[in-house]
KEDONU-213485 format. One record per atom (N, C-alpha, C): residue in one letter; x, y, z. Coordinates in steps of 0.02 Angstrom, whole numbers, padded with zeros to 5 digits, always signed. Layout:
// residues N
AXYZ
...
END
This chain:
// residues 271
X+00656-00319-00708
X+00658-00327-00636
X+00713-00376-00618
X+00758-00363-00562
X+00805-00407-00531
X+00793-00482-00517
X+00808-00530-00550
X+00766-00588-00522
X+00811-00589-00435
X+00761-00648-00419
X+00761-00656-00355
X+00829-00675-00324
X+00877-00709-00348
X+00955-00723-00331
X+01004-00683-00326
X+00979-00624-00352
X+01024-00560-00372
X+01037-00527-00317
X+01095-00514-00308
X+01146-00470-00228
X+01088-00401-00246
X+01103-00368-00169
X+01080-00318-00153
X+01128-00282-00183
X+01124-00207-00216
X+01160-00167-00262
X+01213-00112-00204
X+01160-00102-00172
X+01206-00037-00125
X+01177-00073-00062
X+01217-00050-00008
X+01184-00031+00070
X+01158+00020+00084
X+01107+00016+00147
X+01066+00063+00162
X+01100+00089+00204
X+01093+00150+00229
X+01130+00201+00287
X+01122+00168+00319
X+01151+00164+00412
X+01149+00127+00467
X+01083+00168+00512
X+01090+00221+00510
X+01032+00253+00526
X+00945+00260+00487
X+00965+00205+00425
X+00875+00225+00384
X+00834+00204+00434
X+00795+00258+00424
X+00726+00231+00452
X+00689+00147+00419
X+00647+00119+00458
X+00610+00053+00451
X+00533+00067+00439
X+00542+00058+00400
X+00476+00020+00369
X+00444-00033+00371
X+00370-00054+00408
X+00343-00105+00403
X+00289-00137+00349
X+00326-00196+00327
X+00287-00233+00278
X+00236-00293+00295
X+00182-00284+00298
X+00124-00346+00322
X+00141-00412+00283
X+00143-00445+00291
X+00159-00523+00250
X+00091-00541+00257
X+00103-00586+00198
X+00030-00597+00163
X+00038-00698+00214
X-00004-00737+00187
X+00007-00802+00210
X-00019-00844+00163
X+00017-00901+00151
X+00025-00938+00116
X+00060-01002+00106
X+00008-01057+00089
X+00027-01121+00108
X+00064-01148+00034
X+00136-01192+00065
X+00175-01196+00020
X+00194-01286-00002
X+00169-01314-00017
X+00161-01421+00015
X+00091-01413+00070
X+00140-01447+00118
X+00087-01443+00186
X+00102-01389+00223
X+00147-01341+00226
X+00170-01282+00267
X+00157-01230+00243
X+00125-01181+00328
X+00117-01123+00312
X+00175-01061+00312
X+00179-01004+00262
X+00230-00976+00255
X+00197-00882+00259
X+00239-00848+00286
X+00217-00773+00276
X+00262-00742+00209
X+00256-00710+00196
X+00263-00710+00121
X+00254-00620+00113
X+00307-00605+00066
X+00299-00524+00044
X+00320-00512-00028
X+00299-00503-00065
X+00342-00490-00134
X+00400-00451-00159
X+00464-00479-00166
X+00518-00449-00170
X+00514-00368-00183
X+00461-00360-00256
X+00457-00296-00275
X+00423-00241-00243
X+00406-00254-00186
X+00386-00206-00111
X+00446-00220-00042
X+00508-00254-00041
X+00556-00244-00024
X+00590-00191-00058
X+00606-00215-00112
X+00648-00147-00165
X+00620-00069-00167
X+00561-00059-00151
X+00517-00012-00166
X+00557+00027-00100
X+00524-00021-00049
X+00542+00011+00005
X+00622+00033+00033
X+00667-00001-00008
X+00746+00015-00009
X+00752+00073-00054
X+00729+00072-00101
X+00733+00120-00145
X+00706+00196-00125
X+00659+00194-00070
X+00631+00226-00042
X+00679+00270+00032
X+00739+00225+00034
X+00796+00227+00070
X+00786+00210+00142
X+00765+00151+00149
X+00728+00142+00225
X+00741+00063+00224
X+00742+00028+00293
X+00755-00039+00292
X+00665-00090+00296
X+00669-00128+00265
X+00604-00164+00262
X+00603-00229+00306
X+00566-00197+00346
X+00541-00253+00419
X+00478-00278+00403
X+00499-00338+00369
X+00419-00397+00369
X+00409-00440+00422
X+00334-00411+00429
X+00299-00420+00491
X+00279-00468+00495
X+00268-00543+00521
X+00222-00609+00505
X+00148-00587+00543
X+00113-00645+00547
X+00023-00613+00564
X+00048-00594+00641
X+00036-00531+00641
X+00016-00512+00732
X-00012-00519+00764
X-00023-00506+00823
X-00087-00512+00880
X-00112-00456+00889
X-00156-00448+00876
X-00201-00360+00872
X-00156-00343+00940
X-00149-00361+00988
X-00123-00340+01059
X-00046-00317+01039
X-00010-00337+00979
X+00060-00328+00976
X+00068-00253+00937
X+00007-00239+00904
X+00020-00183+00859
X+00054-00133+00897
X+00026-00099+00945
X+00058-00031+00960
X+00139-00055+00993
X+00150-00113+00999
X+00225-00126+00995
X+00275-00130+00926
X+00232-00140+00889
X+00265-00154+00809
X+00279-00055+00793
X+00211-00029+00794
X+00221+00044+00784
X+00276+00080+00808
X+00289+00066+00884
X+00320+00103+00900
X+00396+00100+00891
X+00415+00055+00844
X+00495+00041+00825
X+00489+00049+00752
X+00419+00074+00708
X+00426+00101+00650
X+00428+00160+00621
X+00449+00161+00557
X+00434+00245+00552
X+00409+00269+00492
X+00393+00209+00458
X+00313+00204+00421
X+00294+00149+00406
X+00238+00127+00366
X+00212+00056+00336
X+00220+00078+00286
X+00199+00018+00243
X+00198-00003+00166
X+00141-00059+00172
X+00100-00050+00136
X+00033-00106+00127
X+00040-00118+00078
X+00043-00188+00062
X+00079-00216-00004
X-00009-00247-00042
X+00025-00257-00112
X-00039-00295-00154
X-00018-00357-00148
X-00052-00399-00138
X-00082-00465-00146
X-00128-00520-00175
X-00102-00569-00200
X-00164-00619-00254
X-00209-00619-00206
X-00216-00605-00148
X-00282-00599-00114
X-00344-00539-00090
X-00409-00568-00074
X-00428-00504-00078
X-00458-00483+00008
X-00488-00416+00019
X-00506-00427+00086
X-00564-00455+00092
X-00562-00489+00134
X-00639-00527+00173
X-00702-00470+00169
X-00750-00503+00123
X-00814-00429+00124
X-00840-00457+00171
X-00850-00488+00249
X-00873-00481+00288
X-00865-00426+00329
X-00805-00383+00294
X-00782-00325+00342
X-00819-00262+00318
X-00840-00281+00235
X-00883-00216+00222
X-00976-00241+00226
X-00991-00303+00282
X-01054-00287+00251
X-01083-00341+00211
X-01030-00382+00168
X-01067-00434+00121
X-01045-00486+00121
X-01063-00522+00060
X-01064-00607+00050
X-01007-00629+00015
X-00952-00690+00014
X-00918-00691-00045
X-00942-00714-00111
X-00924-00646-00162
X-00957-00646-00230
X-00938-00697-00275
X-00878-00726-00256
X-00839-00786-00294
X-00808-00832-00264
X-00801-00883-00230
X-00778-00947-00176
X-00703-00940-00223
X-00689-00946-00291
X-00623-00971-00303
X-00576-00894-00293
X-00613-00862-00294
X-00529-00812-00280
X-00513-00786-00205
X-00432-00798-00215
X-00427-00814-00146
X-00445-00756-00102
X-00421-00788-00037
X-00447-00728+00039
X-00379-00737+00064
X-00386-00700+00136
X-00335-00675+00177
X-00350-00663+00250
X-00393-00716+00284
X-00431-00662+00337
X-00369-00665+00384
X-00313-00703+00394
X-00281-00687+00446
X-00240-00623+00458
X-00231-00595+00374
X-00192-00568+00358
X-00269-00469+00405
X-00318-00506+00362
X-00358-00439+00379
X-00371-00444+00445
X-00345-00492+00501
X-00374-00487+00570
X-00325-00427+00607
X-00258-00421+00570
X-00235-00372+00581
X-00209-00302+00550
X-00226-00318+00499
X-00171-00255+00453
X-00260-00198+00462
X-00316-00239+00481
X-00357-00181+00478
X-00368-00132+00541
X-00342-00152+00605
X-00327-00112+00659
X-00268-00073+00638
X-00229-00100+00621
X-00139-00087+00606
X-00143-00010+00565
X-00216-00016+00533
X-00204+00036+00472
X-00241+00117+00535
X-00285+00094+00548
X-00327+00141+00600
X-00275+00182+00644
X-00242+00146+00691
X-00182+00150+00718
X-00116+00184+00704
X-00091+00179+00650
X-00055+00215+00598
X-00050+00285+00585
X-00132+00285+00561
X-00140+00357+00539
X-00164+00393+00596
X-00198+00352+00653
X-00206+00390+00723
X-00144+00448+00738
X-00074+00397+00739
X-00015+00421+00752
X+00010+00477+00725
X-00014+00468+00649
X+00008+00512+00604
X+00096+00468+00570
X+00089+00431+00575
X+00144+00388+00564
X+00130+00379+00466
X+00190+00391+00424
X+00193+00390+00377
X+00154+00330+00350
X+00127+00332+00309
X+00089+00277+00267
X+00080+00270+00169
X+00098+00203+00169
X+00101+00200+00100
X+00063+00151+00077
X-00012+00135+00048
X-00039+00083+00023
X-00050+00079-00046
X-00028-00009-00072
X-00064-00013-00132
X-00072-00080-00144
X-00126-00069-00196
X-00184-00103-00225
X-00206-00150-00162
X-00199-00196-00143
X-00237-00236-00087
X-00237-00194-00034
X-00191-00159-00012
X-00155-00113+00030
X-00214-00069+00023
X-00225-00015-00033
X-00286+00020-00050
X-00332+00012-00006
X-00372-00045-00045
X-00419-00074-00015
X-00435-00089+00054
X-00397-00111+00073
X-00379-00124+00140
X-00393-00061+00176
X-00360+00005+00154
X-00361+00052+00198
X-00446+00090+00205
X-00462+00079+00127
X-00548+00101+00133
X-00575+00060+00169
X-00573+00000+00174
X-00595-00053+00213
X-00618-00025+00291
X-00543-00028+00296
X-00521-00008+00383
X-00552+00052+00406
X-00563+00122+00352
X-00581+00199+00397
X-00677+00184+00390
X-00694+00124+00351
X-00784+00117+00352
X-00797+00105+00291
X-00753+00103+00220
X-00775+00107+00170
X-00800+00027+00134
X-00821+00019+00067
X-00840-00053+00044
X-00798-00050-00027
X-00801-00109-00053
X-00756-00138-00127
X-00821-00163-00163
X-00810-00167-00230
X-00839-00189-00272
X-00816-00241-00278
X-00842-00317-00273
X-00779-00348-00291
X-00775-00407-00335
X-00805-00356-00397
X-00795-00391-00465
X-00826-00328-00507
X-00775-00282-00519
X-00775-00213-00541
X-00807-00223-00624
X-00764-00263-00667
X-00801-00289-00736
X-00877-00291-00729
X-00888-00315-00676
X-00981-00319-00694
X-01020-00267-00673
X-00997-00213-00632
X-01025-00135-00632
X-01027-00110-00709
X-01104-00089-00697
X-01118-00038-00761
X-01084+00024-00750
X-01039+00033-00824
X-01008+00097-00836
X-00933+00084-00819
X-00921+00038-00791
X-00858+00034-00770
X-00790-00024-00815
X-00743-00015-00794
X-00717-00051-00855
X-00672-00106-00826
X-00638-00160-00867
X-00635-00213-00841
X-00530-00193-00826
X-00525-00188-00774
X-00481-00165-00707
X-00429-00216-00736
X-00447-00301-00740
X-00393-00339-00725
X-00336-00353-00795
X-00288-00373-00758
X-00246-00390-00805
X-00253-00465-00850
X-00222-00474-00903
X-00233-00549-00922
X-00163-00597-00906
X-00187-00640-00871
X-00160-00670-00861
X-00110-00721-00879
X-00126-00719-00960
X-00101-00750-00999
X-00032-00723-01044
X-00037-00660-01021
X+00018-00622-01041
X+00092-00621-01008
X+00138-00617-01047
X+00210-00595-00971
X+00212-00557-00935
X+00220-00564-00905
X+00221-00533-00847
X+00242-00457-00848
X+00268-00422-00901
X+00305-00354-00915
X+00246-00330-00934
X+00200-00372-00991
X+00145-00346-01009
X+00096-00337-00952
X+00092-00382-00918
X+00021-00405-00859
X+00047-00315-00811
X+00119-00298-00818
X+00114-00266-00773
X+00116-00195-00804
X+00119-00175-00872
X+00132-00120-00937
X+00084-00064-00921
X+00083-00026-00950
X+00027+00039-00956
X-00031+00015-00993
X-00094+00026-00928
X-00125+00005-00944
X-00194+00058-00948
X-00212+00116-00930
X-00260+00182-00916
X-00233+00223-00899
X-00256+00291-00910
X-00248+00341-00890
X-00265+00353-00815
X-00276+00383-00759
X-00272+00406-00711
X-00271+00476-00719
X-00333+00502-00682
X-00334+00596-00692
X-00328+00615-00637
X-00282+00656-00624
X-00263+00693-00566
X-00327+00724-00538
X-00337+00733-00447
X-00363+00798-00422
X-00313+00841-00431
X-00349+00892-00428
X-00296+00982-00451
X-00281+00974-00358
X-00249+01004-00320
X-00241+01019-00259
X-00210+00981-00185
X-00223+00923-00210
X-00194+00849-00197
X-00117+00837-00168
X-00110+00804-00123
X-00041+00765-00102
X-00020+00737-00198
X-00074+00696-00228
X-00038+00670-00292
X-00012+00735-00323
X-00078+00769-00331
X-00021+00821-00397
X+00032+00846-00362
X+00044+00872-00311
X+00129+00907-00290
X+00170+00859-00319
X+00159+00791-00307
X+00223+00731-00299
X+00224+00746-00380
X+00178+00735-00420
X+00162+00731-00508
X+00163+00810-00535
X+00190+00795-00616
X+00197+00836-00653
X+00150+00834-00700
X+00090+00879-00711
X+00045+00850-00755
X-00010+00848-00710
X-00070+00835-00759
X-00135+00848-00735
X-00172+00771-00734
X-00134+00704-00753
X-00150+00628-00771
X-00070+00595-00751
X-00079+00534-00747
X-00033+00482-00761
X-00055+00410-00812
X-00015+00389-00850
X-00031+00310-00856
X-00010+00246-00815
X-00047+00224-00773
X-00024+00159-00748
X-00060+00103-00762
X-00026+00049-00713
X-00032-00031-00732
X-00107-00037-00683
X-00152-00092-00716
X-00196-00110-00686
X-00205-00169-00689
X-00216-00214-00622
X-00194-00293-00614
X-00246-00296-00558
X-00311-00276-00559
X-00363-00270-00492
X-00443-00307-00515
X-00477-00333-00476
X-00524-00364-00490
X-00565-00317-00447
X-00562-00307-00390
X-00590-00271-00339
X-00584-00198-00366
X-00624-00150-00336
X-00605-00089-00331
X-00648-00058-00272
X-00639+00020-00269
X-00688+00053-00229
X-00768+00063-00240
X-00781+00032-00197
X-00894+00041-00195
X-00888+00126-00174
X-00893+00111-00105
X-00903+00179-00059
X-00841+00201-00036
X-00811+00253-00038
X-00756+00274-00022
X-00789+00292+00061
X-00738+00279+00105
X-00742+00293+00169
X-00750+00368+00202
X-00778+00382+00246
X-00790+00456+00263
X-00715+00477+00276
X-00707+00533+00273
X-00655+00561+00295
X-00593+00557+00249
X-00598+00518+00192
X-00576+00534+00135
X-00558+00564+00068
X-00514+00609+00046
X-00513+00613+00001
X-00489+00590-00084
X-00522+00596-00104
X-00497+00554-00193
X-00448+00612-00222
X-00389+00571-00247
X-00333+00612-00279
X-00337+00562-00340
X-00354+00535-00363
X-00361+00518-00438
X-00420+00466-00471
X-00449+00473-00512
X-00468+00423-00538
X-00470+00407-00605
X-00488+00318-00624
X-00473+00311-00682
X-00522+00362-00730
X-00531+00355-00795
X-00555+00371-00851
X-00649+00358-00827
X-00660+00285-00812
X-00726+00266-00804
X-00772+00301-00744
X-00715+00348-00688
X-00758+00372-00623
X-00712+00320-00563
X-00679+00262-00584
X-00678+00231-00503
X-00627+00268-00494
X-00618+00267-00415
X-00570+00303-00383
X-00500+00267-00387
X-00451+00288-00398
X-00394+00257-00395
X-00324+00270-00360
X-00331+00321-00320
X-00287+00374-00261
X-00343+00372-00216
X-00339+00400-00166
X-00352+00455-00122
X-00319+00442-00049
X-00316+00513+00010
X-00278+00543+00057
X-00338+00523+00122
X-00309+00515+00188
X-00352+00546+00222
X-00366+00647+00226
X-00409+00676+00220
X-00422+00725+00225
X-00377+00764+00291
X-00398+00752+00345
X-00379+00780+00433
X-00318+00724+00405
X-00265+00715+00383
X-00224+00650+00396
X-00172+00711+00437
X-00134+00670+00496
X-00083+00703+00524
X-00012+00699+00502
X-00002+00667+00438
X+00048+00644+00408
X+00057+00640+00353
X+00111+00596+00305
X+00098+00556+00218
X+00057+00516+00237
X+00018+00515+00200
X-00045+00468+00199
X-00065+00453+00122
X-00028+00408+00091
X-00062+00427+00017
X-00090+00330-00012
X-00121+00339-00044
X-00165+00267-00065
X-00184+00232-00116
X-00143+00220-00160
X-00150+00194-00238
X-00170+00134-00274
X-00214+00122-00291
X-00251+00056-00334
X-00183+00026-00369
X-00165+00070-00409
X-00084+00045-00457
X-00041+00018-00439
X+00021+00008-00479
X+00063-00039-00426
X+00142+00007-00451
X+00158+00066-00402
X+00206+00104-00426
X+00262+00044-00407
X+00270+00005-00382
X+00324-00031-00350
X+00352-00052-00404
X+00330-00062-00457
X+00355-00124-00520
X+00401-00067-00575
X+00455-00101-00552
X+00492-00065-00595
X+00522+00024-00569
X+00517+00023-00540
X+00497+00093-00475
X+00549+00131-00519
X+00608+00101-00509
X+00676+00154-00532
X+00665+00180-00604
X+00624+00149-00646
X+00628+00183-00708
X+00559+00203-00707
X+00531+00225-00666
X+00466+00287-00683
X+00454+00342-00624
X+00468+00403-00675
X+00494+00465-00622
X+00412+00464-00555
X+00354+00439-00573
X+00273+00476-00544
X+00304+00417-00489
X+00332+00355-00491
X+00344+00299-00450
X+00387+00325-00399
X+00468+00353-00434
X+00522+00383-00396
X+00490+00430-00343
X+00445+00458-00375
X+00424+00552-00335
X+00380+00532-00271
X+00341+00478-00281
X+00288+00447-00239
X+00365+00443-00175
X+00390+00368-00201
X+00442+00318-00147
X+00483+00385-00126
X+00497+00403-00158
X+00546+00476-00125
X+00512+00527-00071
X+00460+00522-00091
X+00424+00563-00037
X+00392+00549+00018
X+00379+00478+00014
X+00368+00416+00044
X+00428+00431+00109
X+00484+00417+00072
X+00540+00423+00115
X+00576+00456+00170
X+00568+00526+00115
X+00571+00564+00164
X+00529+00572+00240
X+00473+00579+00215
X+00425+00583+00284
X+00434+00527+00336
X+00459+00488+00325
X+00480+00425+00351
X+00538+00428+00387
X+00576+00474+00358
X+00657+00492+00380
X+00618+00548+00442
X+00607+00589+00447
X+00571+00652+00480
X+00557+00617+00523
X+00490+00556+00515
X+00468+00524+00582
X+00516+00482+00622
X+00566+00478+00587
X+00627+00435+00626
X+00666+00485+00663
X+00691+00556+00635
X+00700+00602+00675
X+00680+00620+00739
X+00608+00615+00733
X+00574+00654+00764
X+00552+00584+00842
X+00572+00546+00812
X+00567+00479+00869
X+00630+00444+00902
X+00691+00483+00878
X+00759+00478+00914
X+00755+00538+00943
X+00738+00603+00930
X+00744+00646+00968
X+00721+00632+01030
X+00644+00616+01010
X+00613+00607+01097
X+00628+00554+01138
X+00667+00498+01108
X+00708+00458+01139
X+00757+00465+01176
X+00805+00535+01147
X+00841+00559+01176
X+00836+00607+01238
X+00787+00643+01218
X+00752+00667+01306
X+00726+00647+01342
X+00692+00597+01313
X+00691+00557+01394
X+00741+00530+01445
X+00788+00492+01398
X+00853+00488+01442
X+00895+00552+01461
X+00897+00602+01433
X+00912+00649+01464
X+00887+00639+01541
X+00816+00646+01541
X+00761+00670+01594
X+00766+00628+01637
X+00770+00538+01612
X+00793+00509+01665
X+00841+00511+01701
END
């Protein structure tokens, strides 16, 4: 991976479509900072689109943020969502939270797919989105019977923490399988949380080996709508299931940018 000092490689067209990135928050000394991880900038360049990080919004600002985008990206985060949103108690005081971050990205997500506006989530992002359509998290997946222990070790480098780590089995019929070649993938797993109840109106496009869900689509979605536990971002350019995702990602993204200069343009016509 590029460390962080490293020039940007190419420019983006003048016309890419924008992409919005939620910033996470985070206190740095005594100051608070919004915060996105480089390797969900790149994702989203690579994806051929410019990355607009968003700081915390005002639920009242969203449908202004939407309407100058032409998809999201819901990024993963050392944090997890607030289970007051599904219902429960926190299962562990030391790992961290995010509620400012969930006071908005969970309207933001509703909103989105209302539009039919391209959408790309992962791993917190995931979650987040089951969160948002009604669904709940497990959120300490290791201690479900039958299930297997999700997280990465921490003690490892970071190439490893982020390496092949399970299989992933395709649904046959799926937004995943078109993008994928093959009936599985192997990816990285770095998650403590996972899916309890998948949300109504959902469908599952993959899961691991043990049963948890690790994809799924909205069903009725009016758009890309796709939702991944994994973290295709890491390393994106050298894994084709990563490329095929961000590429397709992209495109639909490009389309909704089309399709939102056009009607820009008739209106001033009209005016």
């Amino acid at each position: 991976m590029r460390s962080a000092s490293e020039p940007i490689e190419a420019p983006l067209a003048r016309n890419a479509p924008r992409v919005l990135l939620p910033a996470c928050n985070l206190s740095l000394g005594v100051h608070p900072f919004h915060v996105v991880g480089r390797k969900y900038v790149e994702a989203v360049r690579l994806a051929g689109a410019y990355p607009v990080i968003v700081p915390a919004a005002h639920p009242d600002e969203l449908e202004g943020w939407l309407d100058q985008a032409d998809g999201v990206l819901l990024t993963g985060s050392p944090s997890n969502v607030h289970p007051t949103h599904f219902g429960a108690e926190v299962h562990d005081p030391a790992l961290p939270l995010d509620p400012l971050r969930d006071t908005w990205t969970l309207p933001l997500i509703r909103l989105a797919l209302a539009r039919g506006l391209p959408l790309l989530a992962i791993c917190r992002g995931f979650q987040e989105a089951n969160v948002a359509l009604g669904g709940s998290l497990h959120q300490a997946v290791h201690e479900q019977e039958g299930l297997a222990d999700h997280r990465a070790d921490d003690d490892q480098p970071i190439d490893l923490q982020y390496g092949p780590a399970h299989r992933v089995l395709i649904e046959p019929g799926g937004l995943l399988a078109r993008l994928t070649t093959g009936s599985e993938l192997t990816v990285n797993s770095l998650h403590g949380q996972g899916i309890d109840r998948l949300a109504p109106g959902l469908r599952v496009e993959a899961r691991a080996p043990d049963g948890l869900v690790e994809a799924f689509t909205p069903v009725h979605g009016r758009g890309f709508a796709l939702c991944v536990q994994w973290h295709p971002e890491w390393q994106a350019g050298q894994n084709t299931a990563s490329i095929a995702i961000l590429q397709a990602f992209g495109a639909a993204c490009r389309a909704w940018r089309d399709q939102r200069q056009a009607a820009t343009s008739t209106e001033r016509n009209q005016g």
